[in-house]
C-alpha positions in Angstrom: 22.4 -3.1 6.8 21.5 -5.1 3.8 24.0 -7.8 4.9 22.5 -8.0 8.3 18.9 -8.3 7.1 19.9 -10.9 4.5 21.9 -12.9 7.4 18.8 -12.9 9.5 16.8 -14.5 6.2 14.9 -11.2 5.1 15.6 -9.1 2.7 14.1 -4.9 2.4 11.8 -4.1 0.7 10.3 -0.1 0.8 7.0 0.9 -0.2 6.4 3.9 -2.8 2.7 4.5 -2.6 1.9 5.9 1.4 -1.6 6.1 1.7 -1.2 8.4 4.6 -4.0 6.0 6.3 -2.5 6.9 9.6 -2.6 10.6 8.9 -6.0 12.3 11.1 -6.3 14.7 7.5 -6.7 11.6 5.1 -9.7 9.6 8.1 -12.0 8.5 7.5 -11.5 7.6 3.9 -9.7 10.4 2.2 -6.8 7.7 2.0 -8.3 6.1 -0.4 -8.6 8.6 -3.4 -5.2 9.6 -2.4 -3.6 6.5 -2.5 -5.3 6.2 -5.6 -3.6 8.6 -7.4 -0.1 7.9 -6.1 -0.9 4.4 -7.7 -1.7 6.0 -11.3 1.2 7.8 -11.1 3.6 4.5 -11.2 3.8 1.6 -13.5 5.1 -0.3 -10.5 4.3 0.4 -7.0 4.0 -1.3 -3.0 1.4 0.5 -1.2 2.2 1.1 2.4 -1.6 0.8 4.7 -1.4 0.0 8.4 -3.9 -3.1 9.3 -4.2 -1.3 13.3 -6.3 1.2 12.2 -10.3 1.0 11.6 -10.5 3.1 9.4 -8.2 1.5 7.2 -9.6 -2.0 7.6 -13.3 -0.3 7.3 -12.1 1.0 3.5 -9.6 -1.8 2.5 -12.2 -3.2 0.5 -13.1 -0.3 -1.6 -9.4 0.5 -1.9 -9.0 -2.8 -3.0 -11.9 -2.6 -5.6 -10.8 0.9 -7.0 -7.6 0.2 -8.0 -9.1 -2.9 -9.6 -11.4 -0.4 -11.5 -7.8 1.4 -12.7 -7.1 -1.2 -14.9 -4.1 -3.7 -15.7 -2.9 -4.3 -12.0 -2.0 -7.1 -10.8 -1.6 -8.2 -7.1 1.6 -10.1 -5.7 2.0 -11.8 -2.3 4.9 -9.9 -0.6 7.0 -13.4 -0.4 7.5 -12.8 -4.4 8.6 -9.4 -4.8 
Protein backbone atom coordinates (compact mmCIF):
# COMPACT_ATOMS: atom_id res chain seq x y z
CA UNK A 1 0.00 0.00 0.00
CA UNK A 2 2.76 2.34 0.85
CA UNK A 3 4.12 1.93 -2.68
CA UNK A 4 0.83 2.79 -4.19
CA UNK A 5 0.28 5.91 -2.14
CA UNK A 6 3.84 7.13 -2.76
CA UNK A 7 3.28 6.40 -6.70
CA UNK A 8 0.24 8.53 -6.58
CA UNK A 9 2.55 11.45 -4.85
CA UNK A 10 1.22 11.05 -1.13
CA UNK A 11 2.58 9.51 1.42
CA UNK A 12 0.45 8.11 5.03
CA UNK A 13 0.45 9.60 7.70
CA UNK A 14 -1.94 8.26 10.98
CA UNK A 15 -3.08 10.34 13.72
CA UNK A 16 -2.48 9.23 17.50
CA UNK A 17 -4.58 11.71 19.40
CA UNK A 18 -8.65 11.01 18.29
CA UNK A 19 -10.61 13.52 19.77
CA UNK A 20 -13.63 11.44 19.46
CA UNK A 21 -15.28 14.90 18.06
CA UNK A 22 -17.59 12.78 15.99
CA UNK A 23 -18.57 10.70 18.95
CA UNK A 24 -22.57 12.01 20.27
CA UNK A 25 -20.81 11.09 24.19
CA UNK A 26 -17.86 13.68 23.74
CA UNK A 27 -20.77 16.90 21.87
CA UNK A 28 -20.91 19.38 22.56
CA UNK A 29 -17.37 20.03 23.87
CA UNK A 30 -16.35 17.08 25.96
CA UNK A 31 -13.83 16.56 23.03
CA UNK A 32 -11.95 19.02 23.97
CA UNK A 33 -10.69 18.04 27.59
CA UNK A 34 -10.42 14.64 26.17
CA UNK A 35 -8.32 15.36 23.46
CA UNK A 36 -6.47 17.28 25.89
CA UNK A 37 -5.26 14.62 27.84
CA UNK A 38 -4.43 12.18 25.04
CA UNK A 39 -2.11 15.23 23.97
CA UNK A 40 -0.27 15.29 27.51
CA UNK A 41 0.16 11.93 27.35
CA UNK A 42 2.66 12.05 24.16
CA UNK A 43 5.73 14.01 23.43
CA UNK A 44 4.75 13.79 19.90
CA UNK A 45 1.27 13.55 18.56
CA UNK A 46 -1.33 14.33 15.18
CA UNK A 47 -4.58 15.05 16.43
CA UNK A 48 -7.37 13.64 14.33
CA UNK A 49 -10.83 16.46 14.43
CA UNK A 50 -13.29 16.36 11.59
CA UNK A 51 -13.96 20.12 10.14
CA UNK A 52 -17.94 18.70 9.08
CA UNK A 53 -19.01 19.00 12.37
CA UNK A 54 -20.24 22.23 14.34
CA UNK A 55 -19.53 21.37 17.13
CA UNK A 56 -16.02 20.83 16.37
CA UNK A 57 -15.57 24.09 14.37
CA UNK A 58 -17.69 25.90 17.34
CA UNK A 59 -14.63 24.69 19.96
CA UNK A 60 -11.62 24.54 17.62
CA UNK A 61 -10.64 27.70 18.93
CA UNK A 62 -10.56 26.82 22.57
CA UNK A 63 -8.99 23.50 21.66
CA UNK A 64 -6.57 25.36 19.87
CA UNK A 65 -5.84 27.78 22.90
CA UNK A 66 -5.70 25.00 25.62
CA UNK A 67 -3.18 23.08 24.31
CA UNK A 68 -1.32 26.33 23.88
CA UNK A 69 -1.84 26.76 27.67
CA UNK A 70 -0.03 23.03 27.96
CA UNK A 71 3.07 24.38 27.21
CA UNK A 72 6.13 23.69 24.72
CA UNK A 73 4.01 22.67 21.57
CA UNK A 74 4.57 23.57 18.56
CA UNK A 75 2.23 23.51 15.47
CA UNK A 76 3.38 21.97 11.96
CA UNK A 77 1.56 22.31 8.60
CA UNK A 78 0.78 18.71 7.56
CA UNK A 79 2.97 19.22 4.13
CA UNK A 80 6.13 18.93 6.79
CA UNK A 81 5.51 16.03 8.83
Amino acid sequence: MDKVVAALGYRLVFWSVDTLDWDRDYQPDRWVQHGLDQIRKRERCIVLNHDIHKTTADNLQMFIDRIKQIGNVTFTPPSTL
